[in-house]
C-alpha positions in Angstrom: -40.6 -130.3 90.5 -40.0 -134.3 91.4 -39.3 -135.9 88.3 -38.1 -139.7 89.6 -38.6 -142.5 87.9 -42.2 -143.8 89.3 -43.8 -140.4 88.6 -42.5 -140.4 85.1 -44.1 -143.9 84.8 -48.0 -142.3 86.0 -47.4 -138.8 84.7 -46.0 -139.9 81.2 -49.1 -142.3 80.6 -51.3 -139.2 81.4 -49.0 -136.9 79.0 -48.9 -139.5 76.1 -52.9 -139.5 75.5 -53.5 -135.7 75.9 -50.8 -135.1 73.3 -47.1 -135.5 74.6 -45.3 -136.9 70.9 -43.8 -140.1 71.5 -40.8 -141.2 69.6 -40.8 -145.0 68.3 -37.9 -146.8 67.6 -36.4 -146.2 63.7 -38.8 -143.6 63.0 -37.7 -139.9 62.4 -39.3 -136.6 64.2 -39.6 -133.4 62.6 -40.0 -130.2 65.5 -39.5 -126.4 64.8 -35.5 -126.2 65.4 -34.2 -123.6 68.1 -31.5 -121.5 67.6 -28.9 -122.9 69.2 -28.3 -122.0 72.7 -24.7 -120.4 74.5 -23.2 -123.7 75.7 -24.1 -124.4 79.5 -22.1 -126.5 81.6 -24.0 -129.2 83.2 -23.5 -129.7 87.0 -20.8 -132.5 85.8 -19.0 -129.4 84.8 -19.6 -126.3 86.1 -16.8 -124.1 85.8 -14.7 -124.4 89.0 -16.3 -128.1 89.7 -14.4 -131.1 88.1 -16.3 -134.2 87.7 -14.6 -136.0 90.7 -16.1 -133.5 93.1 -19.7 -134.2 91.5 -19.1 -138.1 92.0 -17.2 -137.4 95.4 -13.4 -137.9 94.7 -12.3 -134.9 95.0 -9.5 -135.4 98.3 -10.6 -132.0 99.6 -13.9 -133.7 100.7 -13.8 -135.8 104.2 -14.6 -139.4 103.6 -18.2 -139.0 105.2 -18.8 -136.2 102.7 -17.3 -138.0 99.9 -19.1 -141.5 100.7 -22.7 -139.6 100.8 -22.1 -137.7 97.1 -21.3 -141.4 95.6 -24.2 -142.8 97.1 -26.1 -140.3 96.3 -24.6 -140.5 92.8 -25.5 -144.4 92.9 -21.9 -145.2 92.7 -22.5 -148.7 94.9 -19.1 -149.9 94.6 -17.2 -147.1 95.0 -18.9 -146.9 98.0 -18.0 -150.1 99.5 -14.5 -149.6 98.7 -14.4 -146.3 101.0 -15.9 -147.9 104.3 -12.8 -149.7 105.6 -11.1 -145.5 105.7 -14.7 -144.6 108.0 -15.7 -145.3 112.1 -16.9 -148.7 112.6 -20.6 -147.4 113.7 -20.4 -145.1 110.3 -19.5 -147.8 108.1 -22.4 -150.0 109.3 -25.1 -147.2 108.6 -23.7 -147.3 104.5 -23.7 -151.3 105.1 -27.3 -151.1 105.7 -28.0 -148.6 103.3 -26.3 -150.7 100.6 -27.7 -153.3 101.4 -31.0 -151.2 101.0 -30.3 -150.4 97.5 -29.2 -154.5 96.8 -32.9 -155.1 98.1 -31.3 -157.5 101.1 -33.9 -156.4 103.1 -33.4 -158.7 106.3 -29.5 -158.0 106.5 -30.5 -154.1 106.0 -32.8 -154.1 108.9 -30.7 -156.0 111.0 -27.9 -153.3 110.7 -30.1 -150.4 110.5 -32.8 -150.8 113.7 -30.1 -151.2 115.9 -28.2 -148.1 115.4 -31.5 -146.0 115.1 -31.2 -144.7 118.9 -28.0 -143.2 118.4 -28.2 -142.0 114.7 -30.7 -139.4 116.2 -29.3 -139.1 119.0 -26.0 -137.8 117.3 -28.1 -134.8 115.4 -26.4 -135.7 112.5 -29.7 -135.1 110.1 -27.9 -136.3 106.4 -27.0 -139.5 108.7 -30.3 -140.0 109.9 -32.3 -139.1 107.0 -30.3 -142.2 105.2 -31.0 -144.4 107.8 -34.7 -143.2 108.2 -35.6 -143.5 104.4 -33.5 -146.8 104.1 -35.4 -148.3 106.8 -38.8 -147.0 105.4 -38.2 -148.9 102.3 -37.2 -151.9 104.1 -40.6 -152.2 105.9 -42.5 -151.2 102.8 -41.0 -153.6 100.8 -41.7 -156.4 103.0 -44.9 -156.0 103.1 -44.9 -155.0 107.1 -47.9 -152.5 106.9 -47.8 -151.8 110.4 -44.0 -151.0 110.3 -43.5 -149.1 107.5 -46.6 -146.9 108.4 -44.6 -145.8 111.8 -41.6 -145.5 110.0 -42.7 -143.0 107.2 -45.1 -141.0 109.9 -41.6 -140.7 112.1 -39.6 -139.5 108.8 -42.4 -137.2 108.3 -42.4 -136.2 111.4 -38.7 -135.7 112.3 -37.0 -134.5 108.8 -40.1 -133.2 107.1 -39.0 -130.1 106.3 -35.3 -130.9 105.7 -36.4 -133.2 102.6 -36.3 -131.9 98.7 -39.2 -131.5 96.9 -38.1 -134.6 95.1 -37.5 -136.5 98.4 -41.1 -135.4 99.7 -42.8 -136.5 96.7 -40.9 -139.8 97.0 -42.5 -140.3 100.1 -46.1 -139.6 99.4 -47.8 -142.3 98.6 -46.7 -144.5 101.4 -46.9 -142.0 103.9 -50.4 -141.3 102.9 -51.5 -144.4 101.8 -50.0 -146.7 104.3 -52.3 -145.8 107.4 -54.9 -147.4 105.2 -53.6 -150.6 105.5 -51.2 -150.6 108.6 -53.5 -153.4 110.3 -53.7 -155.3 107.3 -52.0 -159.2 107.5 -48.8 -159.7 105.2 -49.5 -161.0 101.8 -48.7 -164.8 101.7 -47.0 -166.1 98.4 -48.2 -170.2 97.5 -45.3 -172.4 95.9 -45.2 -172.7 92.3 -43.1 -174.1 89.7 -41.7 -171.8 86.7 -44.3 -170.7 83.8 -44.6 -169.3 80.7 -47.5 -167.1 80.0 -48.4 -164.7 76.2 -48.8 -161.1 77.7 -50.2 -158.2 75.7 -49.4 -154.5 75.0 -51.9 -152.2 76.0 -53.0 -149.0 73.9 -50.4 -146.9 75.7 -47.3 -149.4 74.6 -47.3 -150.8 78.0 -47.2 -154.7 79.1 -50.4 -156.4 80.2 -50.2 -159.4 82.3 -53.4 -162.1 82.8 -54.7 -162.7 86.4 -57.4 -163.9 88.5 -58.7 -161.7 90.9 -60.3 -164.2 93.0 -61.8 -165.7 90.1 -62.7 -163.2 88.0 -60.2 -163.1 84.9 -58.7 -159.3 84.2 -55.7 -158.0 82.7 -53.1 -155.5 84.9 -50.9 -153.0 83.7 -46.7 -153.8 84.8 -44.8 -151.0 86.5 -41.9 -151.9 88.6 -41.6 -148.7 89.6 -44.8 -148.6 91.8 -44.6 -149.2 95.5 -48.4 -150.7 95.4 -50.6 -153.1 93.9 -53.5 -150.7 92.2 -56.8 -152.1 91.0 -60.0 -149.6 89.8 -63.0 -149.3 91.8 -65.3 -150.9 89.3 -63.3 -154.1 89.4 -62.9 -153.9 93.4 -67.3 -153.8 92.9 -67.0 -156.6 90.1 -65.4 -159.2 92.2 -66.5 -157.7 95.6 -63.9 -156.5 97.3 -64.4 -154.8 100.6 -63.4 -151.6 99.9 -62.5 -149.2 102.9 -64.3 -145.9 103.5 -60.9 -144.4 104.8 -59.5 -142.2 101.5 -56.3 -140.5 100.7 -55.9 -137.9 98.8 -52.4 -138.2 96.4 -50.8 -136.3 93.0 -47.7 -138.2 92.5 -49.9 -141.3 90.9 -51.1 -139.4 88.0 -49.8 -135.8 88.2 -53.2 -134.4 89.6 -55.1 -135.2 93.3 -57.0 -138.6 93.4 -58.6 -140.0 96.2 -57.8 -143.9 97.2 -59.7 -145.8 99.0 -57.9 -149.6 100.4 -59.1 -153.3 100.1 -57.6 -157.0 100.2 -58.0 -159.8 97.8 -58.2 -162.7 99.1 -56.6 -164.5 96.2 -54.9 -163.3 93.6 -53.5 -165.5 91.2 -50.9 -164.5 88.0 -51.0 -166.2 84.9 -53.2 -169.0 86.6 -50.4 -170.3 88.0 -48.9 -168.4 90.8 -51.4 -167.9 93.8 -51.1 -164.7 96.4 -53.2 -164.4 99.2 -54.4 -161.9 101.4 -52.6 -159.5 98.5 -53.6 -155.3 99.7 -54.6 -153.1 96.8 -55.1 -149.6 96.7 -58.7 -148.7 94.5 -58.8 -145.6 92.7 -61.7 -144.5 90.5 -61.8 -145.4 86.9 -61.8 -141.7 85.6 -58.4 -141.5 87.2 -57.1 -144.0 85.2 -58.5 -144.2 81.9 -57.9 -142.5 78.3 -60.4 -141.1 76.5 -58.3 -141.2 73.3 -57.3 -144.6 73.3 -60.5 -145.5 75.6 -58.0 -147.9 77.6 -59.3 -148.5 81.2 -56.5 -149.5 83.6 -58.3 -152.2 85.2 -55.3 -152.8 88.3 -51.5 -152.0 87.9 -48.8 -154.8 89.1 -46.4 -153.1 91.5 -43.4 -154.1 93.7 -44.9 -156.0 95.5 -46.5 -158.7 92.6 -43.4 -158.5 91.3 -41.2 -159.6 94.0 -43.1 -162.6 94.3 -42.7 -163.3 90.4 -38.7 -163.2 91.5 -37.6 -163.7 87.9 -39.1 -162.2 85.2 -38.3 -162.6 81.2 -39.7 -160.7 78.8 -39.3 -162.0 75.0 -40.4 -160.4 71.9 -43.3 -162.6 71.0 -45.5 -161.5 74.1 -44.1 -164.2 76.3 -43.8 -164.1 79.7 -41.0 -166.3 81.5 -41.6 -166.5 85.3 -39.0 -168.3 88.0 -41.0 -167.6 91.2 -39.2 -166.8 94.6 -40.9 -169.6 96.1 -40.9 -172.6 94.0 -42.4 -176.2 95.1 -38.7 -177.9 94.6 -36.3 -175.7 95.8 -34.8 -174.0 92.6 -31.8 -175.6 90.8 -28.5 -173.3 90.8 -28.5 -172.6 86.9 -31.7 -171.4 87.1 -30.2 -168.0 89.1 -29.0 -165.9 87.2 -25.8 -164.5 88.0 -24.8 -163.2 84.8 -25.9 -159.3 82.7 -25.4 -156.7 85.3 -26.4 -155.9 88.9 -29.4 -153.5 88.9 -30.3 -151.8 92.5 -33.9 -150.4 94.3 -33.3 -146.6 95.0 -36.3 -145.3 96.6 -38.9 -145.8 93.5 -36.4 -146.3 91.0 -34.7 -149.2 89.5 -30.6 -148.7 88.7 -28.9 -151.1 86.5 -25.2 -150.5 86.2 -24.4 -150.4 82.5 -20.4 -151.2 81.3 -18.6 -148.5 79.3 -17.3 -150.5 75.8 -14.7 -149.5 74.5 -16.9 -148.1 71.3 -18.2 -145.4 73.8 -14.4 -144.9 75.5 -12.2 -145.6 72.8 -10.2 -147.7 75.4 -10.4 -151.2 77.0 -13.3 -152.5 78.5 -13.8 -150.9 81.8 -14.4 -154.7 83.5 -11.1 -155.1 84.0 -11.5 -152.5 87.2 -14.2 -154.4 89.1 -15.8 -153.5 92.5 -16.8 -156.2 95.3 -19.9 -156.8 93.8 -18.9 -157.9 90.2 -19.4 -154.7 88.8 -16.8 -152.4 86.9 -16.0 -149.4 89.7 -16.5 -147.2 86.0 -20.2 -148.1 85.3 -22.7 -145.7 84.2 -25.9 -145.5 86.1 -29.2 -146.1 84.2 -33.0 -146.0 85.7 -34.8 -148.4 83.4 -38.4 -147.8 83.6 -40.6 -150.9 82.4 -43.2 -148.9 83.4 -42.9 -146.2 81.4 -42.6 -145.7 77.2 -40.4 -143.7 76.3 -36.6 -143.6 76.4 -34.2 -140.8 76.7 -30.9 -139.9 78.0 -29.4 -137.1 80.2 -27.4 -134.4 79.9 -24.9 -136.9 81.8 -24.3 -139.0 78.8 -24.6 -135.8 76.3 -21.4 -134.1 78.6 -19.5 -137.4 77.7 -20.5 -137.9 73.7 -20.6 -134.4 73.2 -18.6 -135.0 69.9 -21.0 -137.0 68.5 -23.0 -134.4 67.6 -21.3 -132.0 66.1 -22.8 -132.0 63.2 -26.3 -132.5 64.0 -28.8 -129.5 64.5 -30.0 -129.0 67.4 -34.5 -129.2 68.3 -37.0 -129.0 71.2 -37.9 -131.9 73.5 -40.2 -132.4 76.4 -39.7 -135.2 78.3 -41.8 -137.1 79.8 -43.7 -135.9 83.0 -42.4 -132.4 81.8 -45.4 -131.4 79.4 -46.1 -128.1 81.3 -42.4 -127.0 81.2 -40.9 -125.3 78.7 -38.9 -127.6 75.7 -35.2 -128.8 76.2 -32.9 -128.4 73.8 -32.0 -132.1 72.7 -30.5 -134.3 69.8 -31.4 -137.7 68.5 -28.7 -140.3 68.8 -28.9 -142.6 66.0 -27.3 -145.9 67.9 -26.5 -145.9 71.5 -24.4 -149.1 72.1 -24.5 -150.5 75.8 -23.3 -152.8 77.6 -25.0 -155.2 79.5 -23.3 -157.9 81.3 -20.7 -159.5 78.5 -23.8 -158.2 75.6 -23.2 -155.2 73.7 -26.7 -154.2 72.7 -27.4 -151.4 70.2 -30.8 -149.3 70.8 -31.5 -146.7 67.8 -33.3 -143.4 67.9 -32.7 -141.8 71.4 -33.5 -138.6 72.4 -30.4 -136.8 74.3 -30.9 -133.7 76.3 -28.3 -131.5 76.1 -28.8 -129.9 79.7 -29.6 -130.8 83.1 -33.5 -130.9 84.1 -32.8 -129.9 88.1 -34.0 -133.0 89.3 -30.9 -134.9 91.1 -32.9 -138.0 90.8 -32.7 -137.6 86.9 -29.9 -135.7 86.5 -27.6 -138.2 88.3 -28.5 -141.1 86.1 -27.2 -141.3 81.9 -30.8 -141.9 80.3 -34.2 -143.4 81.4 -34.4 -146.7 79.3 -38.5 -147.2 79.4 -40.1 -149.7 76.7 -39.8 -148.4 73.6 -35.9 -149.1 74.2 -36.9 -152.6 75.7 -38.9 -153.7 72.6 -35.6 -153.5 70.7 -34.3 -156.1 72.7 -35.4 -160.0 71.9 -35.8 -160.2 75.5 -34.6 -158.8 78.8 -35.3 -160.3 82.8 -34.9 -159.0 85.9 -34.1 -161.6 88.5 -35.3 -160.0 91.9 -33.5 -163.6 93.4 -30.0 -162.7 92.4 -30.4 -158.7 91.7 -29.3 -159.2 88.0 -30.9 -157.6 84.8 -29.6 -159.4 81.2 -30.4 -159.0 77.9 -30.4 -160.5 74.4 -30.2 -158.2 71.2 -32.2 -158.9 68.4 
């Protein structure tokens, strides 16, 4: 069962309303405690398997061998620092795909088209699979419907059946809903200079942003995890939208099969200020996407592609929104980028942020001291944060290393979200989790920890899923898409 980031963002909203417990910040949670199970080693530590060879530094494994387990472990700097020991044409296929993950999408295209030919010609399928999904994303991203619509058929059609469940779920949406919208023009971003807007929380805890859709005013959900812009069919009617009679059928939105139809507004403009045109949404029916309990209707959903127009985005704690657009009318002053907090990455649909150990979590000197190419320590720990999605928790990852702490606790049931038809996990509740973001140690309180691994590499490879009940603890947080940094300020 696929459990990455974007699903948990859809499933999680669907779980939440039919019953899935939530756990807010400061409050306390009482469940039906389980006898405590036999220890289990998590993959981290399998008896027999140190943790280098999970991360890849074990020196029985070849460099190529070793390079793909950090990747695939989102270990970005050690990765960098192994290409100078590979094969000039290898080294150049992890350029691209780094550069991939740093969202430098014209420098990853430019390395990656070129050695397409010979990447399948070589039959080297983990190779070509990199390449393949790297370059997908790149297209996608872009906004090159046309492009990204051959790419995903050809990954499809070529490595199919040599993809995980998790990687074929990954790959749904845009393989199925771009051929809906491969002759569609590119969305066109108008100059504007930085805003402030008040947002709202929705009924599910979620953030709600003010737009025009032509003229029409409506509020869309945030999700940064989402590949698309989303809007519902009775809005696409409301401000009459040419809706295509073309459907796909998907699960991965909302955890059961929807059809989605395509259409494109002409202009689209967020907080009255910044205007898109030509923008492609994807309609779905209202039923899909509304909650009886809460009788929320999800008018439209701000994906990716809203959001990398935005380019910089601050969130504070009184419901204001801060937004530095990539394209501004005078060309944006250098103190405006940020270039402090901590690099985050794009990994397929989720969003990485590399997270310092402190020396409270290690009992030793900050780990900055050992720093990678990028500015990052070589010792981070890996973190999806899910502004899409409520609910925070951490993996059996960060349990294997804090073990200790919770010696003395007892021991209760769990189901994270997007799991509410598997059984419980055995889990505790950590009290205060300090991180550290850039050069600010933040404290979050209340965090659920699982104990063992789900069997999703796409979850089980990261330390926790920080979604917005951890965020709301902050007094405000921004992603700046310009400069791929995330920073924070506590409370």
């Amino acid at each position: 069962m696929n459990k990455h980031c974007g699903v948990i963002s859809g499933l999680f909203v669907a779980a939440f309303v039919l019953g899935c417990t939530a756990w807010p910040a400061g409050a306390q949670q009482t469940q039906t405690p389980a006898p405590e199970p036999p220890q289990q080693s998590s993959p981290a530590q399998q008896p027999g398997k140190s943790a280098d060879v999970r991360t890849g530094t074990s020196s029985g494994l070849d460099v190529d061998a070793r390079i793909q387990n950090l990747l695939a472990d989102h270990q970005y700097t050690r990765v960098e620092a192994e290409l100078p020991q590979l094969p000039p044409e290898q080294a150049e296929l992890y350029r691209g795909v780094l550069a991939n993950r740093s969202n430098d999408l014209e420098k990853s295209i430019s390395i990656l088209e070129p050695l397409l030919d010979a990447v399948t010609a070589s039959g080297n399928f983990a190779h070509e699979k990199l390449l393949r999904q790297a370059l997908s994303e790149d297209y996608l991203r872009q906004g090159n419907w046309a492009k990204a619509t051959a790419s995903y058929q050809a990954l499809d059609a070529r490595l199919g059946s040599k993809l995980t469940p998790d990687e074929q779920d990954e790959i749904e949406q845009p393989l199925k809903l771009l051929p809906l919208a491969k002759d569609n023009v590119p969305m066109t971003v108008e100059p504007c200079d930085p805003f402030s807007v008040q947002i709202s929380q929705d009924p599910l805890g979620l953030s709600d942003i003010p737009v025009f859709v032509d003229a029409d005013p409506k509020s869309w959900m945030l999700d940064p995890t989402e590949p698309f812009n989303l809007v519902s069919r009775s809005t696409a009617k409301e401000v009459g939208l040419k809706v295509s009679d073309e459907t796909a059928t998907i699960h991965t939105l909302t955890g059961k099969p929807i059809q989605v139809h395509v259409a494109v507004v002409p202009r689209f403009t967020i907080g009255g200020r910044l205007t898109l045109r030509d923008m492609t949404v994807f309609v779905f029916e209202d039923a899909d996407y509304y909650f009886p309990l809460t009788h929320y209707q999800v008018e439209g959903v701000l994906g990716y592609p809203a959001l990398s127009a935005l380019g910089s985005i601050t969130i504070s704690g009184d419901a204001t929104l801060k937004v530095r657009p990539s394209k501004q009318i005078d060309p944006a002053e250098k103190a405006d980028l940020l270039t402090t907090g901590s690099r985050f990455y794009l990994d397929g649909d989720q969003i990485i942020v590399a997270i310092s150990r402190t020396a409270a979590t290690t009992g030793t000197a900050s780990a900055a001291s050992v720093q990678g190419n990028a500015g990052e320590s070589a010792d981070d720990r890996m973190y999806a944060v899910d502004a899409g999605g409520q609910q925070t928790w951490l993996t059996s990852r960060y349990y294997d290393e804090h073990a200790s702490d919770f010696a003395t606790q007892k021991m209760d049931l769990y189901t994270p979200p997007g799991y509410g038809s598997s059984p419980p996990q055995p889990a505790y509740v950590a009290e205060t989790v300090p991180l550290t973001i850039g050069s600010t140690t933040v404290k979050l309180h209340y965090m659920r920890v699982l104990t063992q691994p789900l069997g999703s590499a796409a979850l089980d490879d990261v330390y926790g899923i920080l979604g917005v009940d951890a965020l709301d603890q902050l007094q405000s947080y921004t992603f700046d898409y310009r400069t791929m940094r995330f920073s924070v300020k506590q409370q």
